[in-house]
C-alpha positions as CSV (number, residue, x, y, z in Angstrom):
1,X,105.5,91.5,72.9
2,X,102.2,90.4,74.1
3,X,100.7,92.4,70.5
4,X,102.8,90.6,68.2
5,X,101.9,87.7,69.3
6,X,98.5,87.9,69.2
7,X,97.3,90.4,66.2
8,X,96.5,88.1,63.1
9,X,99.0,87.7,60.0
10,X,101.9,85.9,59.7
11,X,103.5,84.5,62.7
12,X,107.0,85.8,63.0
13,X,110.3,83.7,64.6
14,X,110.4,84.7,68.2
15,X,114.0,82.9,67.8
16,X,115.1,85.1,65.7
17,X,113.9,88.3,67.0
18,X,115.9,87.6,70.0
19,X,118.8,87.2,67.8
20,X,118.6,90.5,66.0
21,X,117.9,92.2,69.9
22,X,121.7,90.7,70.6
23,X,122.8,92.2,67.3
24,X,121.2,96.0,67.7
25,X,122.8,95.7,71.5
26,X,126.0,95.1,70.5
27,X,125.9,97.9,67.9
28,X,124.8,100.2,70.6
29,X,127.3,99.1,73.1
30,X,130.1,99.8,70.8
31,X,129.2,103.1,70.1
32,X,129.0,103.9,74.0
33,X,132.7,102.1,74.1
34,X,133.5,104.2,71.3
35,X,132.3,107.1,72.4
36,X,134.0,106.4,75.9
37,X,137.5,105.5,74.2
38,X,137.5,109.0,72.0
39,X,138.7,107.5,68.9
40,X,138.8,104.7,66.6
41,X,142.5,103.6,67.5
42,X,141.9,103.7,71.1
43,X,139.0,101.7,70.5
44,X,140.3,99.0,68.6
45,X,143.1,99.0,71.2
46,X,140.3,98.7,73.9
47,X,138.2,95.8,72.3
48,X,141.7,93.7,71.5
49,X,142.9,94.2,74.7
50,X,139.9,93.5,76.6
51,X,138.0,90.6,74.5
52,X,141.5,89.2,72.2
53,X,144.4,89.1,74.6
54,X,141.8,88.0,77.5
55,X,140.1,84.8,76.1
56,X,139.4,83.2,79.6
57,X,137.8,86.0,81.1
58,X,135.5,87.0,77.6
59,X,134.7,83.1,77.9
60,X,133.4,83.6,82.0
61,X,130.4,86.0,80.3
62,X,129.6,82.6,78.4
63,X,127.3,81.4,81.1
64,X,125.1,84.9,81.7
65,X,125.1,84.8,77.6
66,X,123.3,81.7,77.2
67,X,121.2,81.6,80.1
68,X,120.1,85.5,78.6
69,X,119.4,83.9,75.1
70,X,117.3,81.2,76.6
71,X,115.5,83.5,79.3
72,X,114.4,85.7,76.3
73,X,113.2,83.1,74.0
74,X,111.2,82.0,77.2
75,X,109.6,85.3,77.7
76,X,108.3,85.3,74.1
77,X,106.7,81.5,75.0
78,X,104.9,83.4,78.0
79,X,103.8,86.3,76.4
80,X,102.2,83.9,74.1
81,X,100.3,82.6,76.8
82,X,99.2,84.9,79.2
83,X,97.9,88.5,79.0
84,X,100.9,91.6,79.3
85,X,99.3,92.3,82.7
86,X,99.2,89.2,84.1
87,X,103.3,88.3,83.2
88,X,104.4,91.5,84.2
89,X,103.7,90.9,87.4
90,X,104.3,87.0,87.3
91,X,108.2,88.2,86.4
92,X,108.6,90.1,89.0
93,X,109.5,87.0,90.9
94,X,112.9,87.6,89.6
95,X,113.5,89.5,92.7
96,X,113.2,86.6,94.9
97,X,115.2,84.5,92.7
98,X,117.8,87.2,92.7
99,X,117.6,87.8,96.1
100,X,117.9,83.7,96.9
101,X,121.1,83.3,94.5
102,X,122.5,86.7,95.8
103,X,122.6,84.8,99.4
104,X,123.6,82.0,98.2
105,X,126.6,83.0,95.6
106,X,127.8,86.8,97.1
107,X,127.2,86.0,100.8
108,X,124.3,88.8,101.0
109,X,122.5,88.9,104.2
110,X,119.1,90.2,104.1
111,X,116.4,92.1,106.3
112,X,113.7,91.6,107.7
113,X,112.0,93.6,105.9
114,X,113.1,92.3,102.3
115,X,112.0,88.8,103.8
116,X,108.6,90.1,104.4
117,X,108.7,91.7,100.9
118,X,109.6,88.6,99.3
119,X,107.0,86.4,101.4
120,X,104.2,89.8,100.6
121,X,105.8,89.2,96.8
122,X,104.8,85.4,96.4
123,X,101.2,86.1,97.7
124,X,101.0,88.7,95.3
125,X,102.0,86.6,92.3
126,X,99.5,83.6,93.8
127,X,96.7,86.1,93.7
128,X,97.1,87.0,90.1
129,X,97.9,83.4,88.6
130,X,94.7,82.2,90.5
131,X,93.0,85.2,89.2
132,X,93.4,84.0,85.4
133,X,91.2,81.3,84.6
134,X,90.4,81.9,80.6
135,X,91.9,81.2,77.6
136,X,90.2,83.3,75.3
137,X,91.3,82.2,71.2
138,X,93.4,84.7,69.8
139,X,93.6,86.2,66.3
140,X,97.2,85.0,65.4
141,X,95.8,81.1,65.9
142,X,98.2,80.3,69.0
143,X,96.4,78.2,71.6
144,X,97.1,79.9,74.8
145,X,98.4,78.0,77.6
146,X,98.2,79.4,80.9
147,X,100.4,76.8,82.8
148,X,102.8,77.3,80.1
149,X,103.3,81.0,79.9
150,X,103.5,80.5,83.6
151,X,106.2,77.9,83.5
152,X,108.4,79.5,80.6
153,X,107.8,82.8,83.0
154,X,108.8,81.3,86.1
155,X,111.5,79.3,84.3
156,X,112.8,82.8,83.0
157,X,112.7,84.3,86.5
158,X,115.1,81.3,87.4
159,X,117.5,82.4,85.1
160,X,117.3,85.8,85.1
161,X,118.2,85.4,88.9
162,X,121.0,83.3,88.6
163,X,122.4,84.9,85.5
164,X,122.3,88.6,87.0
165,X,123.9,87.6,90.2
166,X,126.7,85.7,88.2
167,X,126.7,88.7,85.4
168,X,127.2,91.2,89.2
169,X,130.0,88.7,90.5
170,X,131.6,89.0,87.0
171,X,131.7,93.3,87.1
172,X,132.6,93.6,90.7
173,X,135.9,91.4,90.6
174,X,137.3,92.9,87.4
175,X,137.7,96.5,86.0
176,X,136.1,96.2,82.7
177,X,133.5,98.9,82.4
178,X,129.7,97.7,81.6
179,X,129.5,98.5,78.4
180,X,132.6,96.7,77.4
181,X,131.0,93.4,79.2
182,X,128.0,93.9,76.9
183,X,129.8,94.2,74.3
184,X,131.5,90.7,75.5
185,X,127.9,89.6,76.2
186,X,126.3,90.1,73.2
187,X,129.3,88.9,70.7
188,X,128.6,85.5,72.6
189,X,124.7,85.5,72.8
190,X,124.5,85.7,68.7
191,X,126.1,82.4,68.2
192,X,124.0,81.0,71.3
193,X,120.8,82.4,69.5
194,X,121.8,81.7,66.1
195,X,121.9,78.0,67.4
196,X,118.6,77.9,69.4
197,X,117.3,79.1,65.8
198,X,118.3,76.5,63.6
199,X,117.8,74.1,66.6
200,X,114.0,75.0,67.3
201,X,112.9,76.8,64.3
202,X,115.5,75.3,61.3
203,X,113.4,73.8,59.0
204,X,110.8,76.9,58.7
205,X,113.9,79.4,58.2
206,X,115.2,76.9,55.2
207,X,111.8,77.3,53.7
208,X,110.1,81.0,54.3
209,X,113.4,83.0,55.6
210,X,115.0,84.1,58.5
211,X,112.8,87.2,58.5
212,X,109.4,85.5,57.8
213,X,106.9,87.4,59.5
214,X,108.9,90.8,59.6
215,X,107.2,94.5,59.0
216,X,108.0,97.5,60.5
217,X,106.1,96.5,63.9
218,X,108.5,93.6,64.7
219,X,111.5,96.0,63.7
220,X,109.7,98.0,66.4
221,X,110.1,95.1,69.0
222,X,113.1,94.6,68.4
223,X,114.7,97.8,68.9
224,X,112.3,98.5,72.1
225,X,113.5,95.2,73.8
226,X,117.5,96.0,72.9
227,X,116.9,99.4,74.2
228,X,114.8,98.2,77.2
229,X,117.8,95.7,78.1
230,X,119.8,98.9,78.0
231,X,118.0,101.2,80.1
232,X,117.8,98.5,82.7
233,X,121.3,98.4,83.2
234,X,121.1,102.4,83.1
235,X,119.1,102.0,86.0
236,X,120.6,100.1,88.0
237,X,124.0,102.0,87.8
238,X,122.7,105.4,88.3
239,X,119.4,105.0,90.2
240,X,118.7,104.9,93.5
241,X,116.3,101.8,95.1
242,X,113.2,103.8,95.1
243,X,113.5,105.3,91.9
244,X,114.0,101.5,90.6
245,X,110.6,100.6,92.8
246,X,108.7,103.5,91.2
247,X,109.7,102.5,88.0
248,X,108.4,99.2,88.1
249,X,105.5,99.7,89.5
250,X,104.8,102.2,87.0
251,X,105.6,99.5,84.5
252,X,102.9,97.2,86.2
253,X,100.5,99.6,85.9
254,X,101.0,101.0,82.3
255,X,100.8,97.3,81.7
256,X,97.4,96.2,83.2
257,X,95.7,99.9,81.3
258,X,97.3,99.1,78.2
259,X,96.2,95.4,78.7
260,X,92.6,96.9,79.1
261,X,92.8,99.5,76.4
262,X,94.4,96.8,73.4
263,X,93.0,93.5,74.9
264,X,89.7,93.9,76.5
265,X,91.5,92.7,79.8
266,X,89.2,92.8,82.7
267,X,90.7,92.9,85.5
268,X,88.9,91.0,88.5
269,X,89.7,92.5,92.5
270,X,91.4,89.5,92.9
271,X,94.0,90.3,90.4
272,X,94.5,94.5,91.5
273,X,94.5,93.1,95.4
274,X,97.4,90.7,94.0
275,X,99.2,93.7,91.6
276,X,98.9,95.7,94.7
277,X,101.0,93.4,97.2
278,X,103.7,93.0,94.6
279,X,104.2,96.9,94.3
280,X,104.2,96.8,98.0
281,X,106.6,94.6,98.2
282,X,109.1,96.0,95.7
283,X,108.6,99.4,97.5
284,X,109.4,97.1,100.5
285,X,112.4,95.0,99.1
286,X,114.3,98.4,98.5
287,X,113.7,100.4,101.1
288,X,116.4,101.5,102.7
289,X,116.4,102.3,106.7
290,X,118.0,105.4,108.0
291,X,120.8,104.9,109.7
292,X,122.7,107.2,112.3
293,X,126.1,108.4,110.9
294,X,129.1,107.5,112.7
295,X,130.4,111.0,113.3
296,X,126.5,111.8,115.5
297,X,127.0,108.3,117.2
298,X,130.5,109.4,118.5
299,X,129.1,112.8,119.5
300,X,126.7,111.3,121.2
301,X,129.5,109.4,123.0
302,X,131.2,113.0,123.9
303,X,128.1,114.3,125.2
């Protein structure tokens, strides 16, 4: 993201690349519901039962859909303005979002320990924003803003928080399977996109085209963030806490080398001691204590 935005050439609509992410989601997730199903009758029977003869509950994955479209455009706006490094670690303030509505809206009661993390977290984040103090020009012409790719990144944690915990409350109280509630998602983030297109970037589609600024690179993108959406969810269904922590720490760090290798980002010891406490604390957040079975306990008892 942080490439296309700043290599030279025409500047493509970041509006519209979030639309066409929706559309190659919803492609995939009916293949995986049709694939699931076993055949096309039982999956036509499956998408009219689920999304046609159940209006209000398709229309309850109208809030996650919008807040989605709008915490996507947002993360383009920030990876306009700060460095890949620098907003990959700013967004992992998602977890204390998510962590704040999960208490909040499901009743979740957290450790001490995931306080800590969260408190180790925000330090972390402080570190690195204090740490970025340039706004180097960039090839494509955008002028870089850093309190704005922090605000459009913060903004996006916001939703992202509220919007996952609503999207969790949604699953749990229903028997839909997740890839049916994608597909419900996506069919009503397109028209939520399409709108934020004509609404923010209108007049330059009516004159240069939906897909000004398109090549094979942006096709790229797209594909890479509908997938990425994907795998997330992968993730979190089959993967345990730690596995999720190394991932994203990995992510962290195959952001700040690629940042170094593509961008020239130099990376001061106030920024790595601020990466360092946020991969701390995500180890931290998930860690799970070990707990003594009931069946020891009640030997125990015996004994």
């Amino acid at each position: 993201m942080r490439y296309s935005r700043t290599r030279a050439g025409d500047m493509f609509l970041s509006s519209t690349a979030v639309v066409m992410a929706e559309l190659v989601k919803l492609f995939i997730c009916l293949g995986a519901v049709y694939y699931e199903e076993g055949g096309f009758r039982k999956f036509y029977e499956a998408l009219h039962a689920t999304i046609v003869k159940q209006p209000i509950d398709t229309l309850k994955v109208c809030v996650p859909s919008l807040l989605y479209i709008i915490q996507n455009n947002l993360l383009y706006v920030s990876a306009s303005n700060l460095d890949a490094a620098t907003h990959q670690v700013t967004y992992q303030l998602k977890i204390l979002t998510t962590a704040f509505f999960a208490v909040a809206i499901l009743r979740k009661s957290l450790r001490t320990t995931q306080w800590s993390a969260l408190v180790l977290l925000v330090i972390g984040v402080v570190l690195v924003q204090l740490a970025q103090n340039t706004t180097a020009p960039l090839p494509s012409g955008i002028q870089q803003s850093h309190w704005l790719g922090f605000s459009a990144a913060l903004t996006a944690c916001l939703l992202s928080g509220f919007a996952g915990v609503y999207f969790e409350k949604i699953l749990k109280g229903s028997d839909v399977s997740v890839w049916m509630r994608n597909v419900q998602l996506s069919l009503l983030s397109i028209p939520f996109g399409l709108g934020t297109c004509f609404l923010h970037d209108g007049e330059t589609i009516r004159k240069q085209g939906f897909f000004f600024g398109y090549d094979s690179f942006i096709v790229f993108l797209v594909f890479l963030q509908a997938g990425g959406g994907l795998i997330v969810a992968m993730v979190v269904k089959f993967a345990d806490n730690i596995l999720k922590g190394f991932a994203t720490s990995m992510a962290i760090i195959v952001s700040c080398l690629a940042s170094i290798s593509l961008f020239s980002f130099d990376p001061s010891f106030q920024f790595v001691l601020g990466a360092f406490l946020v991969i701390c604390s995500i180890f931290l957040y998930g860690h799970q204590p070990k707990t003594v079975s009931h069946d020891k306990h009640t030997s125990a008892e015996k004994v």
